[in-house]
C-alpha positions as CSV (number, residue, x, y, z in Angstrom):
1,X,-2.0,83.8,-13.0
2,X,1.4,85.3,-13.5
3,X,3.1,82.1,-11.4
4,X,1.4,80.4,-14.0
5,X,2.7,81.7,-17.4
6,X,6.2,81.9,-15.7
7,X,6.1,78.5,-15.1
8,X,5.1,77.8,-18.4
9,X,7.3,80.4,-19.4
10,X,10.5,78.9,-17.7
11,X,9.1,75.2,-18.9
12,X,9.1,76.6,-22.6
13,X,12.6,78.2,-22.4
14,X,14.3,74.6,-20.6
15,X,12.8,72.3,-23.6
16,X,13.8,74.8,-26.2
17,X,17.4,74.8,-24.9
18,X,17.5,71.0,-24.4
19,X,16.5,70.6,-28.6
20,X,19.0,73.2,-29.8
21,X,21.4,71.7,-27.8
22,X,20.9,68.3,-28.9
23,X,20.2,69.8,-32.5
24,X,24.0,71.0,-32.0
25,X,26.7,69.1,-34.0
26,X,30.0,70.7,-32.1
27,X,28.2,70.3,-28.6
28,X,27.6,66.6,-28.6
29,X,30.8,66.1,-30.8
30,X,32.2,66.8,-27.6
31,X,29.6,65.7,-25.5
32,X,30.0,62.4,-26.9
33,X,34.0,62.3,-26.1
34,X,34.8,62.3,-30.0
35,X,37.3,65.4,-29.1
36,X,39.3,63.0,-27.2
37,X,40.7,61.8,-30.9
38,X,39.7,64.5,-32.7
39,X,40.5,67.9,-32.7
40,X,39.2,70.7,-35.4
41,X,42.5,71.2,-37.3
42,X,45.2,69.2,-35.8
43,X,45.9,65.7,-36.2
44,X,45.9,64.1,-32.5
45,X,45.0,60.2,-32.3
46,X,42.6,60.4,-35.2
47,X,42.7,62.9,-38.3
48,X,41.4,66.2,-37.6
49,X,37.4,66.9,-38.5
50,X,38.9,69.5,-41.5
51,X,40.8,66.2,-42.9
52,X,37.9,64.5,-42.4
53,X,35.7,67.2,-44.1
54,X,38.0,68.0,-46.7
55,X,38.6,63.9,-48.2
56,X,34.7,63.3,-48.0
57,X,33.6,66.4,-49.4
58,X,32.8,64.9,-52.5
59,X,31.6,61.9,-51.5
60,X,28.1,61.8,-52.3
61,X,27.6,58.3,-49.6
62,X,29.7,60.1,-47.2
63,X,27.3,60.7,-45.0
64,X,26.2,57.2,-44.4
65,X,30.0,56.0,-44.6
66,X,30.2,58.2,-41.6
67,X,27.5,57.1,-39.3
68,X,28.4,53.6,-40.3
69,X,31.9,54.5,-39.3
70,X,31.0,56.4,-36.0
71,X,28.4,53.9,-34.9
72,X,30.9,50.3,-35.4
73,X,34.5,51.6,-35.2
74,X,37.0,51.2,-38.1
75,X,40.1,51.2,-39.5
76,X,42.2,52.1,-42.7
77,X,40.6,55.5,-44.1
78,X,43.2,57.8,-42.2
79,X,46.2,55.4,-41.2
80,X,46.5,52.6,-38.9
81,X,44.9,53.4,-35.6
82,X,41.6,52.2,-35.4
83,X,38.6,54.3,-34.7
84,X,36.8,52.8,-32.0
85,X,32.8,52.1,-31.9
86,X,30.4,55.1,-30.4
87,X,29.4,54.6,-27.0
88,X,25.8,52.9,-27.0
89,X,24.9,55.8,-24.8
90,X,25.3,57.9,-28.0
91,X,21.8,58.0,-30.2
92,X,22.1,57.2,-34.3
93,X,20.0,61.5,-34.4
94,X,23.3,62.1,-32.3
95,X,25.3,60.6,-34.6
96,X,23.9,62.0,-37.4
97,X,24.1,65.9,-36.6
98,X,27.7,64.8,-35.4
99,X,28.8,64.1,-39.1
100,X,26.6,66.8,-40.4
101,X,28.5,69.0,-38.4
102,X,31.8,67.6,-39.5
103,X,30.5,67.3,-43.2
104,X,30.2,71.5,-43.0
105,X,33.5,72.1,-41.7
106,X,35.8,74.1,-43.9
């Protein structure tokens, strides 16, 4: 009986980890590889997440701008250098907790 409940003990705690990991914007913002462009305050290849924060924060559509951006690649909002697509490896609830994230940065 106690193998038992430790196993469903040990079984509980793995899931649990594996959803507030995935439910963790800075994780899979480098997770995902977007922190080879971006860094939080510093302008690298891309602008940094607080630029990105700060010029969408009142953007009421910025949220789907985002996604839309992440998810196809683009060009033009911060310079010249295109932003390229997300990797299809990365998921659109991915996606979306990234810019979340992002969004809440200050």
């Amino acid at each position: 009986m106690k193998t038992l409940v430790l196993i469903v003990l040990t079984a509980t705690l793995s899931v649990s980890a594996t959803v507030f990991a995935t439910e963790d914007g800075e994780a899979l913002f480098k997770h995902s590889g977007c922190n080879a462009c971006h860094t939080l305050s510093k302008t690298s290849v891309g602008p940094s997440i607080l630029d990105i924060a700060a010029k969408y924060k009142d953007d009421k559509a910025a949220r789907s701008k985002l996604v839309a951006k992440v998810r196809s690649g683009g060009a033009g909002s911060f310079g010249y250098m295109p932003m390229p697509p997300a990797s299809t490896s990365v998921s659109d609830k991915s996606i979306k907790t990234i810019v979340e994230w992002v969004l809440k940065q200050k």
